[in-house]
N, CA and C atoms as a LAMMPS dump frame, in Angstrom:
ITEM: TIMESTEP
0
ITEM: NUMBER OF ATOMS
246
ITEM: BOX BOUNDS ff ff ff
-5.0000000000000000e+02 5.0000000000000000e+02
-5.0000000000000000e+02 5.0000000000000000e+02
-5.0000000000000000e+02 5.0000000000000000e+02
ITEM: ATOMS id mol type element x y z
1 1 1 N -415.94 -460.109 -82.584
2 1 2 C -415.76 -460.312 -81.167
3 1 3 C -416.996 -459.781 -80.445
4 2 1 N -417.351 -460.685 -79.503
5 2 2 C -418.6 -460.195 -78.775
6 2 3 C -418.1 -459.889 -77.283
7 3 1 N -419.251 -459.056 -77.031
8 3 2 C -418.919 -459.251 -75.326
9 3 3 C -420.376 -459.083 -74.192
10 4 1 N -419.918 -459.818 -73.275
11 4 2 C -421.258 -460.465 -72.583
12 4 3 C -420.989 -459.74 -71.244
13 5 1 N -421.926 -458.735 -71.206
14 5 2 C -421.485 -458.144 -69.729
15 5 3 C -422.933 -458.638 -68.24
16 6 1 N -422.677 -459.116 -67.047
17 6 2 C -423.213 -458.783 -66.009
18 6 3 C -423.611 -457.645 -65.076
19 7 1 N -424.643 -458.04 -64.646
20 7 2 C -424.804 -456.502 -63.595
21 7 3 C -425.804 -457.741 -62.283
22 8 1 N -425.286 -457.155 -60.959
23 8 2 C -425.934 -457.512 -59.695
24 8 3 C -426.408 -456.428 -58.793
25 9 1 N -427.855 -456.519 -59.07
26 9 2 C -428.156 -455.262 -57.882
27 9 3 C -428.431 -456.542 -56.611
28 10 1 N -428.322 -455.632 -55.262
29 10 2 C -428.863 -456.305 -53.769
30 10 3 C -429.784 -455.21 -53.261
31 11 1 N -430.964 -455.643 -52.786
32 11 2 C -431.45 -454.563 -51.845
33 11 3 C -432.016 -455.713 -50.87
34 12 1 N -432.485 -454.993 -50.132
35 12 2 C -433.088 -455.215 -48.668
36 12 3 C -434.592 -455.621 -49.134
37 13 1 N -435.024 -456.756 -49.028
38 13 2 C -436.502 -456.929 -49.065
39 13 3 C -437.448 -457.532 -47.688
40 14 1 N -437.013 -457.592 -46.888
41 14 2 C -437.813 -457.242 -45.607
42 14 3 C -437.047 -457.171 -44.555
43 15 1 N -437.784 -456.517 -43.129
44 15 2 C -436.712 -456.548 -41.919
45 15 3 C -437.848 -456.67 -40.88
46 16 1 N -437.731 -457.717 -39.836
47 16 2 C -438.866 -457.947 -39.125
48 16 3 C -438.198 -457.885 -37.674
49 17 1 N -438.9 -458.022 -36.231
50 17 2 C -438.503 -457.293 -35.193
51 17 3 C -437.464 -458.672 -34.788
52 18 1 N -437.816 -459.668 -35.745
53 18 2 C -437.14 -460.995 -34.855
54 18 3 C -435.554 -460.832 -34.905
55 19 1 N -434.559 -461.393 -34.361
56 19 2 C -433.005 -460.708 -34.075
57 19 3 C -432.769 -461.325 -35.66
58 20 1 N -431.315 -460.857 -35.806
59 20 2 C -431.307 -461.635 -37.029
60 20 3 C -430.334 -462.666 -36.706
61 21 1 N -429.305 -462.877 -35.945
62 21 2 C -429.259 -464.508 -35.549
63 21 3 C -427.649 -464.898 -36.302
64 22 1 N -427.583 -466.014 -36.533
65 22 2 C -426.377 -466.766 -36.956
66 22 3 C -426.542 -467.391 -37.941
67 23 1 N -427.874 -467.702 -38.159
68 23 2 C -427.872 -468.727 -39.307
69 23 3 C -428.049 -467.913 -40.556
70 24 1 N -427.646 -468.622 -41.823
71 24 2 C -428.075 -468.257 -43.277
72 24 3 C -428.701 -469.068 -43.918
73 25 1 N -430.104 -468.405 -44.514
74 25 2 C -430.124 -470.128 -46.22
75 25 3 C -430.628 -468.937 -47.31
76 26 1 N -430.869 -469.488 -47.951
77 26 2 C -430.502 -468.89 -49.485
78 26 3 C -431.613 -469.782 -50.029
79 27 1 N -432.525 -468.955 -50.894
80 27 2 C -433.294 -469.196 -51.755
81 27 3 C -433.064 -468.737 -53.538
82 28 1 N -432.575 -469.601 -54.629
83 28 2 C -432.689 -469.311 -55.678
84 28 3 C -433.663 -469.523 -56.756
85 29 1 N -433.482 -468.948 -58.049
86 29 2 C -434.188 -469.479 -59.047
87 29 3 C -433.882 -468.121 -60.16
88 30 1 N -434.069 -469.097 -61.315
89 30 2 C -433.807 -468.51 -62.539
90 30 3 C -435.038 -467.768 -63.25
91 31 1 N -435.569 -466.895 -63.786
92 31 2 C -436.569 -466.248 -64.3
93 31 3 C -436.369 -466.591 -66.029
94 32 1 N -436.866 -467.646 -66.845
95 32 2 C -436.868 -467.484 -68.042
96 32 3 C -438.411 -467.213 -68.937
97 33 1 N -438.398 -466.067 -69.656
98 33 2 C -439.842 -465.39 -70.251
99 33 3 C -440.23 -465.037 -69.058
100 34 1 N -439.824 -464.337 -68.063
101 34 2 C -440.852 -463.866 -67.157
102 34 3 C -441.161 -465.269 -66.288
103 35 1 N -441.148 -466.088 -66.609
104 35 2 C -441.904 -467.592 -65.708
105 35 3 C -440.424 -468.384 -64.375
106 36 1 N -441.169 -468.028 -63.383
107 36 2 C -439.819 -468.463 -62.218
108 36 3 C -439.922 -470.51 -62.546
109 37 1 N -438.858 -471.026 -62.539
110 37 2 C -438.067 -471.582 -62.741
111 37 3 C -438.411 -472.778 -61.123
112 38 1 N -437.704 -472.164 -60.437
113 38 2 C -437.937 -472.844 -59.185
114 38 3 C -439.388 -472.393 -58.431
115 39 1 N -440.78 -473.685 -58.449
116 39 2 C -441.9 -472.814 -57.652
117 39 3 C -441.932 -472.774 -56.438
118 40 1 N -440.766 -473.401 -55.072
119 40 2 C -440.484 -473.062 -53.959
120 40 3 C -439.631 -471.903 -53.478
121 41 1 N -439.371 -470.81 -55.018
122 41 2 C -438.879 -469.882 -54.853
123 41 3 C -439.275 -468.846 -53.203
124 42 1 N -438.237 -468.673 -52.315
125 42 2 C -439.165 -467.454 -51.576
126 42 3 C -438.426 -467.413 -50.074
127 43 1 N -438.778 -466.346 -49.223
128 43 2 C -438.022 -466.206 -48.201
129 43 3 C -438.676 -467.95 -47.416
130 44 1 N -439.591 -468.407 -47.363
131 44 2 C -439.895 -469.518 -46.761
132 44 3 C -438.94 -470.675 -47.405
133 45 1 N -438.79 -471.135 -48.331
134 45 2 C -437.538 -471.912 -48.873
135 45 3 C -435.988 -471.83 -48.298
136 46 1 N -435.469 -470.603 -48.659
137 46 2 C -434.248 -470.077 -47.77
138 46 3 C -434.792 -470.399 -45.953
139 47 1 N -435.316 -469.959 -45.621
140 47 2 C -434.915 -470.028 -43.954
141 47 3 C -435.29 -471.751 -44.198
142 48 1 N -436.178 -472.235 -44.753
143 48 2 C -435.902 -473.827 -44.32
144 48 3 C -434.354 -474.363 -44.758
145 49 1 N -433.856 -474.012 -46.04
146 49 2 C -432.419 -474.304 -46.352
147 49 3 C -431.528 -473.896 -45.368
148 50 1 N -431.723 -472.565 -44.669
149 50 2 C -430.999 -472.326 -43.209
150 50 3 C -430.921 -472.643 -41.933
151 51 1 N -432.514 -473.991 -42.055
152 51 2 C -432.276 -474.277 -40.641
153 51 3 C -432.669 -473.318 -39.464
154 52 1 N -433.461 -472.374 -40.226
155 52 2 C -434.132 -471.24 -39.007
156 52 3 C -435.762 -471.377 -38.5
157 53 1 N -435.16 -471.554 -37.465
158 53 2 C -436.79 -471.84 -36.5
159 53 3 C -437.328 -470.7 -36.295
160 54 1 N -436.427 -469.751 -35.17
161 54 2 C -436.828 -468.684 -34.313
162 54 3 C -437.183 -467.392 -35.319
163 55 1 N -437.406 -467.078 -36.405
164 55 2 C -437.752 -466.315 -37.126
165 55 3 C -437.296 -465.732 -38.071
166 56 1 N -437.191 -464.89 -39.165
167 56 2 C -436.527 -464.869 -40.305
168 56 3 C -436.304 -462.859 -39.709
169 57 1 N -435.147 -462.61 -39.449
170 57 2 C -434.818 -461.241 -38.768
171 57 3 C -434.651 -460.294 -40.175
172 58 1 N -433.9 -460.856 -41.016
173 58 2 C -433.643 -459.404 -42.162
174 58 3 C -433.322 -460.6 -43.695
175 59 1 N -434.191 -460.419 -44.687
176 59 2 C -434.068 -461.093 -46.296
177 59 3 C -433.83 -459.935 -46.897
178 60 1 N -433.091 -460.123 -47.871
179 60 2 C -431.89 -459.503 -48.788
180 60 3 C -432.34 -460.345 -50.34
181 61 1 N -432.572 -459.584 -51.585
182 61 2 C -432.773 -460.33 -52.651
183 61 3 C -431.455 -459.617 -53.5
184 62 1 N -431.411 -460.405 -54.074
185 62 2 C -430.289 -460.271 -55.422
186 62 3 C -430.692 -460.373 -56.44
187 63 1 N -430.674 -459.846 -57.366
188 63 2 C -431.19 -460.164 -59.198
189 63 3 C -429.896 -459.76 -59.916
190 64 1 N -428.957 -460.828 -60.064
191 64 2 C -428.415 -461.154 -61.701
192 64 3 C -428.777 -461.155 -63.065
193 65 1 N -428.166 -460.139 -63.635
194 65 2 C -428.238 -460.129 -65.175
195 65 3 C -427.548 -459.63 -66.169
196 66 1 N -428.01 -460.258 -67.404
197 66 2 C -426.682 -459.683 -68.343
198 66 3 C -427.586 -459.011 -69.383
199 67 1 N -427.039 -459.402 -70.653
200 67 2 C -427.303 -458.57 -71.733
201 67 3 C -428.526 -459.102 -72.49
202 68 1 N -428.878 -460.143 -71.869
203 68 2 C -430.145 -461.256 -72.53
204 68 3 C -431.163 -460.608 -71.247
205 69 1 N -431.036 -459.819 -70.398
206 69 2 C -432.001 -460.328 -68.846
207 69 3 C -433.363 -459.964 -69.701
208 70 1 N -433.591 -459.899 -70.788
209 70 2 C -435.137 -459.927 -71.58
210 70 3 C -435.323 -460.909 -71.467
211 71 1 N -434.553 -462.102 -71.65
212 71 2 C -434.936 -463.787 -71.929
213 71 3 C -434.56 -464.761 -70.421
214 72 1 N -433.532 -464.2 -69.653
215 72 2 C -433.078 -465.014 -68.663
216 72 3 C -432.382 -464.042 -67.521
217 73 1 N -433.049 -464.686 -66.227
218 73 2 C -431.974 -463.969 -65.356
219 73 3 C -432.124 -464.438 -63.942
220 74 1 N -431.511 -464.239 -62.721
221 74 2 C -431.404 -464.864 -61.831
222 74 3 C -431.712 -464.283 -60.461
223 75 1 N -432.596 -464.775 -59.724
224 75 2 C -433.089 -464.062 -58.262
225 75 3 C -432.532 -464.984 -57.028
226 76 1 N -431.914 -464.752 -56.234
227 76 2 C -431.702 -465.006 -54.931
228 76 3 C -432.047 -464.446 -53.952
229 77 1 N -432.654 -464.963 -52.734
230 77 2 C -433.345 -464.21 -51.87
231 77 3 C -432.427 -465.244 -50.548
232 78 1 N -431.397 -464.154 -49.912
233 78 2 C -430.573 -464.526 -48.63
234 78 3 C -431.557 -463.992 -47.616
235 79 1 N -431.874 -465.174 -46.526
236 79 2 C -432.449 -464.781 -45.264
237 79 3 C -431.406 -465.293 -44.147
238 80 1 N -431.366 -463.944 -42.781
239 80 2 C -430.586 -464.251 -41.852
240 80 3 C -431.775 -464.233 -40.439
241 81 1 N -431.452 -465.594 -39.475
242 81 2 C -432.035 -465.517 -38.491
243 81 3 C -431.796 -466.464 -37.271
244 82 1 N -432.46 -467.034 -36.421
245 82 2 C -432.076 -468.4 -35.719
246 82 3 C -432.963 -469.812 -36.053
């Protein structure tokens, strides 16, 4: 019997003077060998997926991983703004 465990850290990866607003978009991508996966990875990807003009107020990244995260693992970068 095996077992496959996850772990999700979040931190705060920037906070700028602009408000942070109503809108959300979300930027992902998978990291396999070290090499990102998606190359529009980035807070500029997310606020276009969110539909934010007026400035990107506070991005938040996430990194998913399990028991492989040597070989594979997962970054999301949530931006909130208008």
């Amino acid at each position: 019997m095996s077992t496959a465990t996850s772990c999700s850290v979040n931190r705060p990866l920037s906070v700028s003077a602009a408000p942070i607003g109503t809108r959300v978009g979300v930027s992902k991508t998978g990291v396999l060998f070290g090499g990102i996966k998606n190359k529009n990875f980035g807070i500029a990807e997310a606020a276009h997926n969110g539909k934010i003009t007026g400035g990107v107020g506070v991005a938040d990244m996430k990194v998913t991983s399990s028991i492989f995260s040597f070989i594979y693992y997962k970054k999301q970068i949530t931006v909130y703004g208008n």
